[in-house]
LUMDOVEX-745809 format. One record per residue: residue number from 1; residue in one letter; y, z, x of N, C-alpha, C in turn. Coordinates in Angstrom, 2 decimals. Layout:
+------+------+---------+---------+---------+---------+---------+---------+---------+---------+---------+
: resi : resn :      nY :      nZ :      nX :     caY :     caZ :     caX :      cY :      cZ :      cX :
+------+------+---------+---------+---------+---------+---------+---------+---------+---------+---------+
:  NUM :    A :       Y :       Z :       X :       Y :       Z :       X :       Y :       Z :       X :
...
+------+------+---------+---------+---------+---------+---------+---------+---------+---------+---------+
REM end
This chain:
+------+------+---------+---------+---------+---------+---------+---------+---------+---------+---------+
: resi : resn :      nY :      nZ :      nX :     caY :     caZ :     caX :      cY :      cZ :      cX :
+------+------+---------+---------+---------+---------+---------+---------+---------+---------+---------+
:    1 :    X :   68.92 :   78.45 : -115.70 :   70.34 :   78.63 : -115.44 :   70.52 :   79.32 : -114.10 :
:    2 :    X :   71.58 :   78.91 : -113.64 :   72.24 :   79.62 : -112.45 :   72.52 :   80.92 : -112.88 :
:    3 :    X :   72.94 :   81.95 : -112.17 :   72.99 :   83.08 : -112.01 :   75.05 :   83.31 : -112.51 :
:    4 :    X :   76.07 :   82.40 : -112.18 :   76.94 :   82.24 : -111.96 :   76.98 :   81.68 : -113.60 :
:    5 :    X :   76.63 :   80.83 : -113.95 :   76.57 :   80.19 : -115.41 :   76.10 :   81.23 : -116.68 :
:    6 :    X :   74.96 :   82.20 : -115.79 :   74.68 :   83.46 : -116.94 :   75.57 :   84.54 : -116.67 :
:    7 :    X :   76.44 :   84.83 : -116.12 :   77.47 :   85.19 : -116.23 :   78.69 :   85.53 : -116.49 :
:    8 :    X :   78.88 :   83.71 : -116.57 :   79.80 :   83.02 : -117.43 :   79.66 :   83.21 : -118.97 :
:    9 :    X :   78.08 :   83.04 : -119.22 :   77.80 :   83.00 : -120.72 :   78.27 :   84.37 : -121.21 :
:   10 :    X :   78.08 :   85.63 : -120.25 :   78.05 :   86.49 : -120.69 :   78.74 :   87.40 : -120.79 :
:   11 :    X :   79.75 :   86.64 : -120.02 :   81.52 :   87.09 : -119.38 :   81.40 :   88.85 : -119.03 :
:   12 :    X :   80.29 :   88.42 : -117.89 :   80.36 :   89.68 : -116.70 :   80.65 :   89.03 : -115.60 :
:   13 :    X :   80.96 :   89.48 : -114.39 :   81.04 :   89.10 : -112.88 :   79.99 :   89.08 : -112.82 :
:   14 :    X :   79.89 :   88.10 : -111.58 :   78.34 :   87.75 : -111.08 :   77.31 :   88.65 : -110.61 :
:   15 :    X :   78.41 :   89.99 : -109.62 :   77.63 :   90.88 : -109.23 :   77.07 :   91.61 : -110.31 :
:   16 :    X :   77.84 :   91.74 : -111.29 :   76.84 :   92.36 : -112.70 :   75.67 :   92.04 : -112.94 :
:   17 :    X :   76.09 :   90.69 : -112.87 :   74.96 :   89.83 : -113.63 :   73.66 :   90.18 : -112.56 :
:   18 :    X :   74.26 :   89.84 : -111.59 :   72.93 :   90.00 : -110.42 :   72.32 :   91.40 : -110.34 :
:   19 :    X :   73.17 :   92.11 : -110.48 :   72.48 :   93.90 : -110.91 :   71.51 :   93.71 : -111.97 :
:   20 :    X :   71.83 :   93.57 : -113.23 :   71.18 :   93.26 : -114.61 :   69.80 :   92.38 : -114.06 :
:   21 :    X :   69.86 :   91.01 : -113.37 :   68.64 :   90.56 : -113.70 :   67.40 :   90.76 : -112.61 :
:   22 :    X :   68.32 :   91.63 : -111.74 :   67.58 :   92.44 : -111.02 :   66.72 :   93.31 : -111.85 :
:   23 :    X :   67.08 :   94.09 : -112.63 :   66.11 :   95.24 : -113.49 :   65.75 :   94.26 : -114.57 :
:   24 :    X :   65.83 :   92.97 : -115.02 :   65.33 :   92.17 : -115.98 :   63.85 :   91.15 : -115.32 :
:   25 :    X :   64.12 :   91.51 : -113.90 :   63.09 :   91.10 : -113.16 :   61.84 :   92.07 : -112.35 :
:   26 :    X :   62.40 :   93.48 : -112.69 :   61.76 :   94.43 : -112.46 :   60.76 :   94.57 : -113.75 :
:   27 :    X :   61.24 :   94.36 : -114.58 :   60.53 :   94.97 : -115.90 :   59.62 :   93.75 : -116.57 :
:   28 :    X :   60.52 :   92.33 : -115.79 :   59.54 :   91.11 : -115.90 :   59.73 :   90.70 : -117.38 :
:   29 :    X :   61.05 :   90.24 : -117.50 :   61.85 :   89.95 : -119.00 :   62.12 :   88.49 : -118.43 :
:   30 :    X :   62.87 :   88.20 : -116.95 :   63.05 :   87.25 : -116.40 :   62.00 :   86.77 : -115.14 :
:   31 :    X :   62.16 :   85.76 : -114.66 :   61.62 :   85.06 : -113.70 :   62.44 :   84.36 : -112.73 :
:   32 :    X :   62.61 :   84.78 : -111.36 :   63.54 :   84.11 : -110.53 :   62.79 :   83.02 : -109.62 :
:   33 :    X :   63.23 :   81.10 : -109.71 :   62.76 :   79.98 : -109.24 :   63.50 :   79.50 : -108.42 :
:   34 :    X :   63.06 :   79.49 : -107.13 :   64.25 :   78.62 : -106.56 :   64.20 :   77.56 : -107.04 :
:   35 :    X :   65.73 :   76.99 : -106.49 :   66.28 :   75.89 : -107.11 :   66.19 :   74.50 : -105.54 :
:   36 :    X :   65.60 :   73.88 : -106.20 :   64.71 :   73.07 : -104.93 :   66.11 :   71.84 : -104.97 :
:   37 :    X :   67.16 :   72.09 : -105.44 :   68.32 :   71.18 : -105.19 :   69.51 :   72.32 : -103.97 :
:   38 :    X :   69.35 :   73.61 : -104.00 :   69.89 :   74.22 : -103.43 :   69.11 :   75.25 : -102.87 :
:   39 :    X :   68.56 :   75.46 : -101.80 :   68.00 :   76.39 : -101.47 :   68.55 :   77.76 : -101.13 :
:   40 :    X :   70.07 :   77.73 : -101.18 :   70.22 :   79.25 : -101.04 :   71.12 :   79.62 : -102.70 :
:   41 :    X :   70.06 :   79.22 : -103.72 :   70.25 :   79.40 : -105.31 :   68.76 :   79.78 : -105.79 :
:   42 :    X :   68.57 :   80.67 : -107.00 :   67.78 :   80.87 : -107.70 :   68.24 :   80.59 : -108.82 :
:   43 :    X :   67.03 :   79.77 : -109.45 :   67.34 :   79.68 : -111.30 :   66.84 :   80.50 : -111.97 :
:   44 :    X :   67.16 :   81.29 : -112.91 :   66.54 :   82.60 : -113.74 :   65.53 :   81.86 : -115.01 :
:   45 :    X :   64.54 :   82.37 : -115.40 :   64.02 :   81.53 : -116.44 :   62.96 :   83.08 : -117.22 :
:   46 :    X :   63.22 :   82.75 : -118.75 :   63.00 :   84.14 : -119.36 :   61.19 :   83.80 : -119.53 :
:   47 :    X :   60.88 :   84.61 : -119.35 :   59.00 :   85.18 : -119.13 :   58.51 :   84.97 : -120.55 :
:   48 :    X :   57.33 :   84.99 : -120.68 :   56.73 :   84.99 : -122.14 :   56.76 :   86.75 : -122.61 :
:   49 :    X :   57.12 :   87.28 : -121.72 :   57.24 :   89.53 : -122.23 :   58.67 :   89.02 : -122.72 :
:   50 :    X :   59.83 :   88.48 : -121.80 :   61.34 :   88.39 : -122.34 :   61.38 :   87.67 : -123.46 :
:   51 :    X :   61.03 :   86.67 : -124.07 :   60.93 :   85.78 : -125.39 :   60.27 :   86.63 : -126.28 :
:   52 :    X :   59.55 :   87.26 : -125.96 :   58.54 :   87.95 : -127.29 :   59.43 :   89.11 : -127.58 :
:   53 :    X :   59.52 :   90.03 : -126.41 :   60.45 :   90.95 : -126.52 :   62.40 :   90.44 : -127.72 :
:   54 :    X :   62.69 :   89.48 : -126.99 :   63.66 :   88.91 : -127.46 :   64.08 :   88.51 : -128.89 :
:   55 :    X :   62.70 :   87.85 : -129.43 :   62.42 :   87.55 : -130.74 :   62.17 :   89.23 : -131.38 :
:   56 :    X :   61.75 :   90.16 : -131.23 :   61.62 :   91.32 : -132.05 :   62.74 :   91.86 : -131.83 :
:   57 :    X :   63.83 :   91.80 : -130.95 :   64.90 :   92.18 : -130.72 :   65.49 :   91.86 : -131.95 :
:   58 :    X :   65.59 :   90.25 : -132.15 :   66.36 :   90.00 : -133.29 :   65.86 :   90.14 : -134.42 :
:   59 :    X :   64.27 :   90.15 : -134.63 :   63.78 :   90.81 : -136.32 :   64.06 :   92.19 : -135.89 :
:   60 :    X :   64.47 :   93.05 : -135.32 :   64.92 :   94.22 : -135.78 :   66.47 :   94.10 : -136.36 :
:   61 :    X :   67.18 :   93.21 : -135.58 :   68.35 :   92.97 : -136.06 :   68.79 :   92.74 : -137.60 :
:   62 :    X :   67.84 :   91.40 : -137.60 :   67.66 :   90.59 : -139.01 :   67.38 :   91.27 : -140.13 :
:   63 :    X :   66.47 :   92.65 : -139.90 :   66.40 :   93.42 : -140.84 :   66.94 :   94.72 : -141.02 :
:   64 :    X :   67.89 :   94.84 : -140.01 :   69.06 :   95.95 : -140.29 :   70.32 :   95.24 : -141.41 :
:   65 :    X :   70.37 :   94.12 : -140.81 :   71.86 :   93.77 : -141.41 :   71.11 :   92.82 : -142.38 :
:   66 :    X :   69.87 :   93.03 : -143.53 :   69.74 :   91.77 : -144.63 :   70.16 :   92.26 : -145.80 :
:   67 :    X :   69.97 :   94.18 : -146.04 :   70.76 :   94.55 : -147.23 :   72.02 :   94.21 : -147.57 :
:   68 :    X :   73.13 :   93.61 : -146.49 :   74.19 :   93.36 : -146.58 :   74.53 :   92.09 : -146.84 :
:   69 :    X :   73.31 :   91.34 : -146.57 :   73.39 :   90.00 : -146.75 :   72.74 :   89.52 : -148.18 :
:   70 :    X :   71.79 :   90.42 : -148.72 :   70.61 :   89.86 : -149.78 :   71.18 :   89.33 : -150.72 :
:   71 :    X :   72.04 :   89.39 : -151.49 :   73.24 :   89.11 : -152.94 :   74.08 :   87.51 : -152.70 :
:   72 :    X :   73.97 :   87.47 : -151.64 :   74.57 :   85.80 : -150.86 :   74.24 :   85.21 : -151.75 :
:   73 :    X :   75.21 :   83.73 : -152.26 :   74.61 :   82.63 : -153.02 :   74.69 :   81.48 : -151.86 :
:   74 :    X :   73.92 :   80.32 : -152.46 :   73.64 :   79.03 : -151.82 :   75.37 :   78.40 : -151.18 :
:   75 :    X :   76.25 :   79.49 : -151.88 :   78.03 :   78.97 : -151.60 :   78.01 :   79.74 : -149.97 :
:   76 :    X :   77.97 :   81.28 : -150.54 :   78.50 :   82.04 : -149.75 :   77.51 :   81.70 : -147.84 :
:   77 :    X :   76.39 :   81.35 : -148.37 :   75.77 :   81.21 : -147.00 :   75.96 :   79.37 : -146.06 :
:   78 :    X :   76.23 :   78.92 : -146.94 :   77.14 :   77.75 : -146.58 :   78.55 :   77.94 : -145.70 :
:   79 :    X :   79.18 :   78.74 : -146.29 :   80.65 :   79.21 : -145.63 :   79.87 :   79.72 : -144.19 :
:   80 :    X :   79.12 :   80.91 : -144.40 :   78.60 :   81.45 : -142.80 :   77.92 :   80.57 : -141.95 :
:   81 :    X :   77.29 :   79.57 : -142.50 :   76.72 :   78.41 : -141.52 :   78.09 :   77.82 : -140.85 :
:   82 :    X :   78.85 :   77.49 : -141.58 :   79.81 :   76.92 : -141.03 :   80.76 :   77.58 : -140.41 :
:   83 :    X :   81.29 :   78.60 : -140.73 :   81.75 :   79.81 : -139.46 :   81.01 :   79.65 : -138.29 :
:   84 :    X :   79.54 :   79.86 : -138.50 :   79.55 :   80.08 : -137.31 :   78.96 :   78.94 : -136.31 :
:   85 :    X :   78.92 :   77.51 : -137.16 :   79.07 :   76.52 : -136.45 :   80.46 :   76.66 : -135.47 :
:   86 :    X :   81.66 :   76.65 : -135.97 :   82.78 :   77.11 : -135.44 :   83.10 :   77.34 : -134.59 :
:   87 :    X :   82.32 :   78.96 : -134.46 :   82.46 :   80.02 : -133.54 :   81.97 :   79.68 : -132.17 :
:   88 :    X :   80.65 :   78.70 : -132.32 :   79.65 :   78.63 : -131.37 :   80.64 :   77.39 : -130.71 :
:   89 :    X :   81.15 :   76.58 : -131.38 :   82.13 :   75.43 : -130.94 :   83.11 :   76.24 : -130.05 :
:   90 :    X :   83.87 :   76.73 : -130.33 :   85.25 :   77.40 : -129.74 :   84.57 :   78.09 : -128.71 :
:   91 :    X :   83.68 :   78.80 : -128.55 :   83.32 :   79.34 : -127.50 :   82.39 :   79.33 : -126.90 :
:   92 :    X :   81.73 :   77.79 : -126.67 :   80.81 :   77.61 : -125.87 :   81.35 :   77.71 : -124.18 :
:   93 :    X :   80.27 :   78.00 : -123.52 :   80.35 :   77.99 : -121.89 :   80.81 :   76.91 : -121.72 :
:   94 :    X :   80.34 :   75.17 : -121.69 :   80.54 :   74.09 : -121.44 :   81.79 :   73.93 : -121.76 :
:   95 :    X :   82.40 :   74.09 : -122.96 :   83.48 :   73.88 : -123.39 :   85.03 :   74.86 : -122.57 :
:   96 :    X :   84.45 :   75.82 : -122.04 :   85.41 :   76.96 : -121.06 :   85.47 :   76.27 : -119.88 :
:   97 :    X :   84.07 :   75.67 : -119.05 :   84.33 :   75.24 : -118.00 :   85.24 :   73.95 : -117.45 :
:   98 :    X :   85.37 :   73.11 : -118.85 :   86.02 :   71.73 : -118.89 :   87.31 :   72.40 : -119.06 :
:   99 :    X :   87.66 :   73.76 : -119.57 :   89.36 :   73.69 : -119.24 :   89.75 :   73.73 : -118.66 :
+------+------+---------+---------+---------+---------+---------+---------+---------+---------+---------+
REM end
């Protein structure tokens, strides 16, 4: 992704964004490629430390919030699939930029 597009995703200004993956490239979470269609662009692309890191990010998550979830039936987790099919619909990036 562009730098301008992870931004978008992440609904910061660009200069944010460019602060952030500055120290996400310091710590080597990200990887900056130029973009051989634009040479004065870099594409950001997440490292095998940022994915690994990333994934334990969310099993820490997953297992903060499962007591709240454990009692769910085969109904109730149906409804949340589909919420948040939804959610991800209504507010995708692609879908903001076409308005």
């Amino acid at each position: 992704m562009r730098v301008g597009e992870l931004a978008t995703a992440c609904r910061v200004t660009q200069p944010g964004m460019t602060r952030a993956l500055g120290q996400l490239v310091e710590e080597e979470f990200v990887s900056r490629i130029a973009d051989t269609a634009d040479s004065r662009a870099w594409l950001i692309r997440i490292t095998p430390k940022g994915t690994a890191t990333l994934h334990a990010y969310r099993a820490e998550i997953g297992t903060a919030l499962e007591p709240f979830f454990r009692d769910l039936d085969d109904a109730d987790w149906r409804a949340l699939e589909r919420a948040t099919e939804l959610m991800a619909a209504r507010t995708a990036v692609e879908k903001e930029a076409a308005s």
